[in-house]
C-alpha positions as a LaTeX table, in Angstrom:
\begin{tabular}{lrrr}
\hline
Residue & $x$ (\AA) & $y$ (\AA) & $z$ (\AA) \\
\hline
Unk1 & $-2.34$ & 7.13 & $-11.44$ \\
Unk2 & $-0.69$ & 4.92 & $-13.90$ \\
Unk3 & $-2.99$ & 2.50 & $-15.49$ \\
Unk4 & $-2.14$ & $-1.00$ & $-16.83$ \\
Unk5 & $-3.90$ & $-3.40$ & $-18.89$ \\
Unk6 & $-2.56$ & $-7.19$ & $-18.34$ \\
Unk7 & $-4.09$ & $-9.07$ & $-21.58$ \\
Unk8 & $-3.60$ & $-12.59$ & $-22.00$ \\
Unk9 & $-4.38$ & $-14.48$ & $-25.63$ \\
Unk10 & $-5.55$ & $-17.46$ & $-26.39$ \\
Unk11 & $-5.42$ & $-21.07$ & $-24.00$ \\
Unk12 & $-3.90$ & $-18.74$ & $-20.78$ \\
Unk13 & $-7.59$ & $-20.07$ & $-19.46$ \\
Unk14 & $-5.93$ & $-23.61$ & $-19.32$ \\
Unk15 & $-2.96$ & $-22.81$ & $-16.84$ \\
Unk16 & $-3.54$ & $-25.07$ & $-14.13$ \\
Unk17 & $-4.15$ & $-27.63$ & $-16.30$ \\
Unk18 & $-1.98$ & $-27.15$ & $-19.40$ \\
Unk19 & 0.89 & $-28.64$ & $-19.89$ \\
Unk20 & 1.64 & $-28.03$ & $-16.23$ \\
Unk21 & 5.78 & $-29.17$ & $-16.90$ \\
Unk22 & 5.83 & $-26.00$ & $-19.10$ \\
Unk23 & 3.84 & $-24.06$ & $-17.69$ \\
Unk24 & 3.56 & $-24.45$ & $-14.15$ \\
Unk25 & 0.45 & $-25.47$ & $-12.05$ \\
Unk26 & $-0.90$ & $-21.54$ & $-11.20$ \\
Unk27 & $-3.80$ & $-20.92$ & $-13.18$ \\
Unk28 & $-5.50$ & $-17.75$ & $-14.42$ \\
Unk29 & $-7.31$ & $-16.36$ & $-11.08$ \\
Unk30 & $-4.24$ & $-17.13$ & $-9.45$ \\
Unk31 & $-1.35$ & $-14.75$ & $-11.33$ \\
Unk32 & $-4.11$ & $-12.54$ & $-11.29$ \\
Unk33 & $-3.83$ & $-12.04$ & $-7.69$ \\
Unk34 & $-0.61$ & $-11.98$ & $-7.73$ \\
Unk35 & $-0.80$ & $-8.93$ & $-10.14$ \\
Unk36 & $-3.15$ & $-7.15$ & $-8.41$ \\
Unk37 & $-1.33$ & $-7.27$ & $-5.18$ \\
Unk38 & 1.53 & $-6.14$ & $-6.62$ \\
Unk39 & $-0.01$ & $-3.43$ & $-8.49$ \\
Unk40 & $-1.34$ & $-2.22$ & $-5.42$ \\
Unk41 & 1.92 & $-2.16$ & $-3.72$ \\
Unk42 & 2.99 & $-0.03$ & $-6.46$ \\
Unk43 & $-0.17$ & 2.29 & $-6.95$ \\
Unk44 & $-1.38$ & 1.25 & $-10.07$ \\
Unk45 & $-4.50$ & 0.74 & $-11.72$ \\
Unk46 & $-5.38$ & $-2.80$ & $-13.22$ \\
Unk47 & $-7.28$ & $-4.18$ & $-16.18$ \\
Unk48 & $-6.70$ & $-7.93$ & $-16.64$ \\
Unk49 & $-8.61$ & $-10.02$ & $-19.49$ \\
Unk50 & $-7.77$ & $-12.77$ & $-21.27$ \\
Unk51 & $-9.18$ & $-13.87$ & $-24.48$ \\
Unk52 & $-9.22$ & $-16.76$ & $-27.34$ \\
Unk53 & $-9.99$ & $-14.26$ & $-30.25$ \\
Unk54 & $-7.26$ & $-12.24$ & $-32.00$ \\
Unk55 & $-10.30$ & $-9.57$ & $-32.17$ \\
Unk56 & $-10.70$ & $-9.17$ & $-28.49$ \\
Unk57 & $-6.99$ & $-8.58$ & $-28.25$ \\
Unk58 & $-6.55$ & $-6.19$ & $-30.89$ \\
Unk59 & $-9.55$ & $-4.14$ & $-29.18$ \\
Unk60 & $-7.92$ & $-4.05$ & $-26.07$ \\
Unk61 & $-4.84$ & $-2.90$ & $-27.51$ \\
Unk62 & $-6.15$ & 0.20 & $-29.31$ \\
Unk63 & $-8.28$ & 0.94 & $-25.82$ \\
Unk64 & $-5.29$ & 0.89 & $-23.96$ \\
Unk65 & $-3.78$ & 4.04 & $-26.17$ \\
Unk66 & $-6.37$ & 6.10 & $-26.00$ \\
Unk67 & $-6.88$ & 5.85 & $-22.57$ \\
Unk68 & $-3.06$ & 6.59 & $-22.39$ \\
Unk69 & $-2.90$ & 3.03 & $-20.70$ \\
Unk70 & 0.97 & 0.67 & $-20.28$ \\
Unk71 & 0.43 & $-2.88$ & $-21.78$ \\
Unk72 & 1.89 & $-6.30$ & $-20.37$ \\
Unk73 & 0.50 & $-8.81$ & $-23.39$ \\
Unk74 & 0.86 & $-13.06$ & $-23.25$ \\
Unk75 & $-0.11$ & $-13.37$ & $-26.54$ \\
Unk76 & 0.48 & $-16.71$ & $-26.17$ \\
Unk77 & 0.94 & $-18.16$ & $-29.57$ \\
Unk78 & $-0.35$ & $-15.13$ & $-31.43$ \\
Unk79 & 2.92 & $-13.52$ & $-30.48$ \\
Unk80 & 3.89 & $-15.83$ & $-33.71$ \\
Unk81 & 1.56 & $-15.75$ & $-35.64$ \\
Unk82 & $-0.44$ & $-11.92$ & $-35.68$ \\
Unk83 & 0.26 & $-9.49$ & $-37.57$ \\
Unk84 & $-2.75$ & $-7.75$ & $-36.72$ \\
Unk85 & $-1.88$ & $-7.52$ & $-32.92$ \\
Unk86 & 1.23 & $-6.22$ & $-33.88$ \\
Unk87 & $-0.16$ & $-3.10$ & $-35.41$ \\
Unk88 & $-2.40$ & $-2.57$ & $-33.06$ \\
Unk89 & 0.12 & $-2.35$ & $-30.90$ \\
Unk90 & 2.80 & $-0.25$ & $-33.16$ \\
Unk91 & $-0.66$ & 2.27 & $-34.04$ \\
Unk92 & $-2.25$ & 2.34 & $-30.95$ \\
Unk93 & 0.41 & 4.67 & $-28.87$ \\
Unk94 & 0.17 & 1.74 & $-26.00$ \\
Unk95 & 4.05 & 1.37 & $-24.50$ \\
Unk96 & 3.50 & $-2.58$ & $-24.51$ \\
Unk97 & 5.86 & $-5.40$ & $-22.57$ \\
Unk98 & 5.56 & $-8.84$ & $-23.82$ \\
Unk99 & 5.83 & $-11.77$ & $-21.63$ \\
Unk100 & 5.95 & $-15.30$ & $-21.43$ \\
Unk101 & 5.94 & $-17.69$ & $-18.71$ \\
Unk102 & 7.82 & $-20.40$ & $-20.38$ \\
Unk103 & 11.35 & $-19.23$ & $-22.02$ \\
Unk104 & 10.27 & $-18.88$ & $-25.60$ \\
Unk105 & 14.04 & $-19.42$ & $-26.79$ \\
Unk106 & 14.45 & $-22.84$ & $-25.25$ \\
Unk107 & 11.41 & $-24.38$ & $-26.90$ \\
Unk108 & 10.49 & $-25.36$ & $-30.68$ \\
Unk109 & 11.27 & $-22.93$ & $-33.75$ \\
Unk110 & 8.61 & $-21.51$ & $-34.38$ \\
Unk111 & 8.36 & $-20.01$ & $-31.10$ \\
Unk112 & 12.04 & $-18.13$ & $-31.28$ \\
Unk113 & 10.08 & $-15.70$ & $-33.75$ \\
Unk114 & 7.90 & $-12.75$ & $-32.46$ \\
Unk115 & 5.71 & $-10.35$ & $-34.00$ \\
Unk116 & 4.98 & $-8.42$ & $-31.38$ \\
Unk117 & 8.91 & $-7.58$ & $-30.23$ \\
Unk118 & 9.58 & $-5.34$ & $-32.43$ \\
Unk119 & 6.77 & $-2.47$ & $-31.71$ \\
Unk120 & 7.01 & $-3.41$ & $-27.63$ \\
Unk121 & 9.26 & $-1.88$ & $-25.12$ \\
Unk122 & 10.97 & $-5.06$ & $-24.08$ \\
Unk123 & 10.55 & $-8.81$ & $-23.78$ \\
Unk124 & 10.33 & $-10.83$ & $-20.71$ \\
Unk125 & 10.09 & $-14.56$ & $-20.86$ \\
Unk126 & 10.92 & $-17.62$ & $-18.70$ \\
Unk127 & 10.04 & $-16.82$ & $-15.19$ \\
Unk128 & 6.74 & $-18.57$ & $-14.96$ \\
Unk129 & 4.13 & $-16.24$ & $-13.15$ \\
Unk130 & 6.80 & $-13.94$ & $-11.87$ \\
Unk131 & 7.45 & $-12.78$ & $-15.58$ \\
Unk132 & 3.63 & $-11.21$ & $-15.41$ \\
Unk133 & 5.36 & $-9.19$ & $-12.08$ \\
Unk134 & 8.74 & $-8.23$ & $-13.57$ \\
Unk135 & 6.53 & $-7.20$ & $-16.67$ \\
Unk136 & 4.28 & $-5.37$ & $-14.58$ \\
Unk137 & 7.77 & $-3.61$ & $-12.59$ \\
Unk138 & 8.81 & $-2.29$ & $-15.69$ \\
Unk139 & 6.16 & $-0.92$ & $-17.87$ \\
Unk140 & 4.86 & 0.99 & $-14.64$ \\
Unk141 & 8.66 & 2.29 & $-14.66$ \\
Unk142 & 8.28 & 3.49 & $-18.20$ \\
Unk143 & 4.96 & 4.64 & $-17.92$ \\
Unk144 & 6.71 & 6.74 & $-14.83$ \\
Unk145 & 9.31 & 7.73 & $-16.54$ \\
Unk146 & 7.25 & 9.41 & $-19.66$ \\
Unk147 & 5.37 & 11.18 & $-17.28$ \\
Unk148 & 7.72 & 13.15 & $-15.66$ \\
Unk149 & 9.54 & 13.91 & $-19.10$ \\
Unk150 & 5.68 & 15.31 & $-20.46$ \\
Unk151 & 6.14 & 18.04 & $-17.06$ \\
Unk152 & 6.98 & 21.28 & $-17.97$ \\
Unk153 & 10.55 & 22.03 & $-17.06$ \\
Unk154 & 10.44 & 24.73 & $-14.60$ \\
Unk155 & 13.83 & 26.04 & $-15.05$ \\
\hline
\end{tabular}
C-alpha cells in the first residue's frame, strides 16, 4: 500500500479564520476529510499533521523516508524561509510535492521564492483545498510509478 504523509507548517491551524479572501473559509479538519476520502478512493494510507515548529516538520520529513513514505508539504511560509526543511527533504529519500492553497506567484515577493522546489517532485499552488487533492493525485502516481520500476523485470 502506498503511504502518504500530508504535513502542514506553521498558521494552517487558522484556515477558517485566516485571511479567509486568501485562503478560503475550509479549515484544517475540513481538507482533512477531504484527503482522507480521497485517499481512500485511491487506496492509500494517510498521515496528516500540522505543526508551528520547523522541528516538528523536519522530523516528519526524515520519518517519511525511512518508512519509504510520498510527501505532500504546506510549508506555509517556511517554504521561504527553511533551509533546514529543505534538506530534510533533499536527505531524507521522501519523493515530496509542495502545495499551496493560495497561488504563491500572484502574491508579494517574497513569496515567488521557494526553498523547498528544488529537492520536491513538483509544485502545486492556487487551487485552494483542491491543491492538497491534485497533490495527493500525483505523488501517489509517482510513488506508483517507482514501484513498479523497483519489480524485477521478468523478461
Amino acid at each position: 500500500m502506498i503511504t502518504v504523509h500530508v504535513l502542514n507548517g506553521p498558521n494552517l491551524n487558522l484556515l477558517g479564520r485566516r485571511e479567509p479572501n486568501v485562503y478560503g473559509s475550509m479549515n484544517l479538519p475540513e481538507i482533512e476529510q477531504l484527503v482522507r476520502e480521497k485517499a481512500d478512493a485511491l487506496g492509500a494510507s494517510i498521515t496528516f499533521r500540522q505543526s508551528n515548529h520547523e522541528g516538528h516538520l523536519v522530523d516528519w520529513i526524515q520519518e517519511a523516508g525511512v518508512q519509504g513514505a510520498g510527501v505532500v508539504i504546506n510549508a506555509g511560509a517556511y517554504t521561504h524561509t527553511s533551509i533546514a526543511i529543505r534538506d530534510a527533504i533533499a536527505g531524507s529519500g521522501a519523493p515530496t510535492v509542495e502545495i499551496h492553497l493560495s497561488n504563491v506567484h500572484a502574491r508579494e515577493g517574497f513569496r515567488h521564492r521557494s526553498f523547498i522546489a528544488p529537492v520536491s517532485v513538483g509544485v502545486i499552488c492556487g487551487f485552494g483545498p483542491m491543491s492538497y487533492l491534485l497533490g495527493l493525485e500525483a505523488i501517489h502516481r509517482v510513488m506508483v510509478e517507482r514501484a513498479q520500476q523497483a519489480k524485477p523485470s521478468t523478461h
